[in-house]
C-alpha positions as CSV (number, residue, x, y, z in Angstrom):
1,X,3.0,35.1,16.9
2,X,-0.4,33.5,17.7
3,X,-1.1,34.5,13.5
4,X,1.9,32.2,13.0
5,X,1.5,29.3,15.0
6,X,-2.4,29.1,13.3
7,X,-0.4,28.9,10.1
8,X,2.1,26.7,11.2
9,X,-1.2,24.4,12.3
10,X,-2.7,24.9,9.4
11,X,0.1,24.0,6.9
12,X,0.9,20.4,9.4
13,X,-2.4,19.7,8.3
14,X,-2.8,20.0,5.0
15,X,0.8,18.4,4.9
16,X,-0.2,15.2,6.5
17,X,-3.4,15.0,4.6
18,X,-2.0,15.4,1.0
19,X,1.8,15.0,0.6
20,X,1.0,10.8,1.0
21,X,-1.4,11.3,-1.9
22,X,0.6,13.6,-3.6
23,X,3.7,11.1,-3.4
24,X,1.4,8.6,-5.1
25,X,0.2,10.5,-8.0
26,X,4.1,11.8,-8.4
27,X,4.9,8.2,-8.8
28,X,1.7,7.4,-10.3
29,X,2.2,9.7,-13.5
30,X,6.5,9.5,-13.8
31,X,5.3,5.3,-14.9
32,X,2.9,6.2,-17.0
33,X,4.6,8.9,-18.7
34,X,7.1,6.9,-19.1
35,X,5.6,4.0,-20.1
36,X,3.7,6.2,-23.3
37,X,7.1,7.9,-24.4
38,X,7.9,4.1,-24.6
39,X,5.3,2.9,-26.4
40,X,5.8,6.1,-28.9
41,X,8.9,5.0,-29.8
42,X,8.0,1.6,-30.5
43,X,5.2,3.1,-32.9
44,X,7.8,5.8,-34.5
45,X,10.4,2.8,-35.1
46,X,7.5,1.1,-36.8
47,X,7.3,3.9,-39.5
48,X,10.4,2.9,-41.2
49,X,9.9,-0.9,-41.2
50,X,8.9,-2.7,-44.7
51,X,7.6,-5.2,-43.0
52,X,4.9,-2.9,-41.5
53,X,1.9,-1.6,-44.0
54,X,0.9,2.1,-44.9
55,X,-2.1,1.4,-43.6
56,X,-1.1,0.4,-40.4
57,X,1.6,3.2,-40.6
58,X,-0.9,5.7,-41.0
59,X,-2.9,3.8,-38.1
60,X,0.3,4.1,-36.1
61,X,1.2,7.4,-36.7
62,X,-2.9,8.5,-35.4
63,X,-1.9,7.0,-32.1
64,X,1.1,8.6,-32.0
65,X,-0.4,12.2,-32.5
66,X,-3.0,11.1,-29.9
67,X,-0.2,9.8,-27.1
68,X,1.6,12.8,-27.6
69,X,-1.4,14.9,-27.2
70,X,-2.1,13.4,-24.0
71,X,1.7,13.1,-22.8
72,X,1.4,17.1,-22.8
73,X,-1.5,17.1,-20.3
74,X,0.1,14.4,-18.3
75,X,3.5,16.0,-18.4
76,X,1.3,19.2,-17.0
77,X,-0.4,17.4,-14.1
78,X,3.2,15.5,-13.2
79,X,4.9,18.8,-12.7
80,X,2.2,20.3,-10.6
81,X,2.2,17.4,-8.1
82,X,6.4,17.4,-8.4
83,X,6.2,21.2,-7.5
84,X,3.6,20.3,-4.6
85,X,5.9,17.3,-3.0
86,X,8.8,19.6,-2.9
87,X,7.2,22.4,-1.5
88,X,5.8,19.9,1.2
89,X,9.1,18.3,1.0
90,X,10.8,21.4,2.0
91,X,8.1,22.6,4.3
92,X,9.3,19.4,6.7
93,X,13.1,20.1,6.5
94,X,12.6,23.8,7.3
95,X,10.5,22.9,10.1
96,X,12.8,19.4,10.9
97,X,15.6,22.4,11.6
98,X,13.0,24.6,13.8
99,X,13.4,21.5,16.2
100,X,17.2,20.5,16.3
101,X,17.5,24.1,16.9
102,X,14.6,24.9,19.4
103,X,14.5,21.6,21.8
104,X,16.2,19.6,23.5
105,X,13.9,16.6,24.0
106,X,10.0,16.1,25.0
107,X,7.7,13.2,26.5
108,X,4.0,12.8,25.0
109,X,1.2,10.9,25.9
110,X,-2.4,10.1,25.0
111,X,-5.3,8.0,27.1
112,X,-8.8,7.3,26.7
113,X,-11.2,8.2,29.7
114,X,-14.0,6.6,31.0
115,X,-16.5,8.4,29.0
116,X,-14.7,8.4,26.1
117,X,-12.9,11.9,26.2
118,X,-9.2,11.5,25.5
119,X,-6.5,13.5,27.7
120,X,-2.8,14.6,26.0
121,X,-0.1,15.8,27.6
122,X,3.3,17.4,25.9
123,X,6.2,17.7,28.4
124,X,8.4,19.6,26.4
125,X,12.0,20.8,27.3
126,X,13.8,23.5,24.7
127,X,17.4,23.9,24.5
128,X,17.0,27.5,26.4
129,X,14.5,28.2,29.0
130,X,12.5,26.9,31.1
131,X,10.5,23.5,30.2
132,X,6.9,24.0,29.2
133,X,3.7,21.1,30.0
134,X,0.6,21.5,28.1
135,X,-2.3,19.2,29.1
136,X,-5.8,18.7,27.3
137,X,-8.9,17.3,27.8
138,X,-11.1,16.4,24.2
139,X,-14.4,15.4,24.1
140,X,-15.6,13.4,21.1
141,X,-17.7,16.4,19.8
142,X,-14.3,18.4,19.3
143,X,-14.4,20.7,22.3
144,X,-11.4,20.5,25.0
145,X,-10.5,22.3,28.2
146,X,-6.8,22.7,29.8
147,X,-5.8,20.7,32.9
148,X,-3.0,20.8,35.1
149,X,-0.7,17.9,34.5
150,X,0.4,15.9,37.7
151,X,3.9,15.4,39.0
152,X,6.3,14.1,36.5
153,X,7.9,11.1,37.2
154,X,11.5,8.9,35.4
155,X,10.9,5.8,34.1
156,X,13.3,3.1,33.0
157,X,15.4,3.8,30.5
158,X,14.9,2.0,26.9
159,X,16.9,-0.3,25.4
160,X,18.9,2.3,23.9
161,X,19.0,4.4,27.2
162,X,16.8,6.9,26.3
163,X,15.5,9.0,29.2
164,X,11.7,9.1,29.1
165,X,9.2,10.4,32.0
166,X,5.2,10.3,32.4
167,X,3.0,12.5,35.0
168,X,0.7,10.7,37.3
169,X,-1.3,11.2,40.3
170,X,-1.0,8.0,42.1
171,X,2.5,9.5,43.6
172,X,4.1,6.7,42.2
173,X,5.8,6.2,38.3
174,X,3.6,4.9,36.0
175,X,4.2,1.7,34.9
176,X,5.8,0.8,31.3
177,X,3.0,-2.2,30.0
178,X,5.2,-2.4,26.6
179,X,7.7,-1.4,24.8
180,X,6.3,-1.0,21.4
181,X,9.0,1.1,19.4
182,X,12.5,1.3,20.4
183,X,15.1,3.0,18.5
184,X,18.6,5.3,19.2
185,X,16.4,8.9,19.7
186,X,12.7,7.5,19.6
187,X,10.9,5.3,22.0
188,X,7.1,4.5,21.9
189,X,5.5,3.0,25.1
190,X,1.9,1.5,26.6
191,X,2.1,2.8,30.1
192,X,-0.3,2.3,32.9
193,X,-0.7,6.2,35.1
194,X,-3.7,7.8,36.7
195,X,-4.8,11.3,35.4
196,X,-8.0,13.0,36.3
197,X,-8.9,10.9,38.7
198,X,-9.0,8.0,36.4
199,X,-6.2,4.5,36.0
200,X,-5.8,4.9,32.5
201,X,-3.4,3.1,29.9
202,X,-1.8,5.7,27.8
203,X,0.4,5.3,24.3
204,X,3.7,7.7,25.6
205,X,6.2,8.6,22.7
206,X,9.7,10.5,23.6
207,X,12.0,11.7,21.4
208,X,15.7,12.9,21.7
209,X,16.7,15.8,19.4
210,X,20.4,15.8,20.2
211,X,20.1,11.6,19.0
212,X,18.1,12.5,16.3
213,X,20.2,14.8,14.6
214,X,23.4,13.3,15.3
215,X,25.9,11.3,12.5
216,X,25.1,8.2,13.0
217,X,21.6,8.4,13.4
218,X,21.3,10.8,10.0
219,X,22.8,7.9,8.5
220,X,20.5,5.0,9.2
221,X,18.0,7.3,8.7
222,X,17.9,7.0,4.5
223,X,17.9,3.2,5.4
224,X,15.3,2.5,8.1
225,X,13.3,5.6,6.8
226,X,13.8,6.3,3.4
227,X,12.2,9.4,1.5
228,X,10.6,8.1,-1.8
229,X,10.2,10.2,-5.2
């Protein structure tokens, strides 16, 4: 299980680090290919003109024999960046269903200490079972330790009603600064808590799976998100 998860880390990262790029060169080498396979037929329509000399025909035809010569490396390097965007591609949707079928909904939040360490906490609640919090402490030199997470408190609803909650110490909610996202199953927020000891202004994201994977919501989604090639 714990081989698994490292895995599971592993692949999120090299995800997020190379599908962007990997979209880009995708795109990147469809134009140009493209754009040569164009400019190859332009040359080959030239061959048969009377207008056009044999000289320059035989000029022509050199480029040709070079464009194509180079189309079959491109065509090579396009494919292996296609085959890598859809195995990343897939990667997310397999791992898209691990979550409509394993949660219910979670609460997360990041904040900068005093000295520059930042604390997170994931408040996460599967559809089975009891909820789980996991709270960390990072120091800039990439080192963290565990904490135990306060007393989770409500806070107001969103605009689109979505339940979200924050931890604090103060015995009191934390206070929502900002609303800085606000969408049907997503809501991103600048709250005002205490942790460690500390007042702290924290970036809090929660996030409805049931919302998120319901009709209307997958519809908007190809609008408001959409995947490109």
């Amino acid at each position: 299980m714990e081989n698994e998860h490292k895995d599971k880390v592993a692949m999120a990262t090299e995800v997020g680090r190379l599908l962007p790029e990997t979209k880009e060169k995708v795109y990147f080498y469809s134009e140009v290919i493209e754009a040569e396979k164009t400019l190859i037929g332009q040359y080959e329509k030239r061959q048969s003109s009377i207008f056009v000399s044999k000289i320059q025909k035989a000029k022509d035809r050199v480029e040709i024999i070079r464009l194509k010569n180079g189309l079959i490396q491109k065509e090579r390097v396009y494919k292996n960046y296609l085959e890598r965007k859809d195995k990343y591609e897939k990667w997310l949707d397999e791992m898209s269903i691990e979550v409509e079928n394993g949660f219910q909904d979670w609460d997360w939040a990041r904040a900068e200490m005093a000295n520059g360490d930042t604390s997170v906490v994931y408040d996460v609640r599967p559809k089975q079972g009891p909820g789980r919090v996991v709270a960390q402490r990072f120091s800039p030199d990439g080192s963290y330790t565990a904490f135990t997470a306060p007393v989770r408190h409500n806070l107001p609803s969103s605009g689109w009603r979505l339940s979200r909650g924050m931890c604090s110490e103060s015995g009191q909610a934390p206070e929502v600064l900002s609303t800085l996202e606000d969408t049907p199953f997503y809501v991103r927020s600048l709250l005002r808590t205490q942790l460690l000891g500390e007042n702290v202004t924290a970036v809090h994201e929660s996030l409805d799976i049931p919302r998120l994977v319901s009709l209307p919501v997958r519809f908007m989604l190809p609008f408001r998100m959409p995947r490109r090639a």
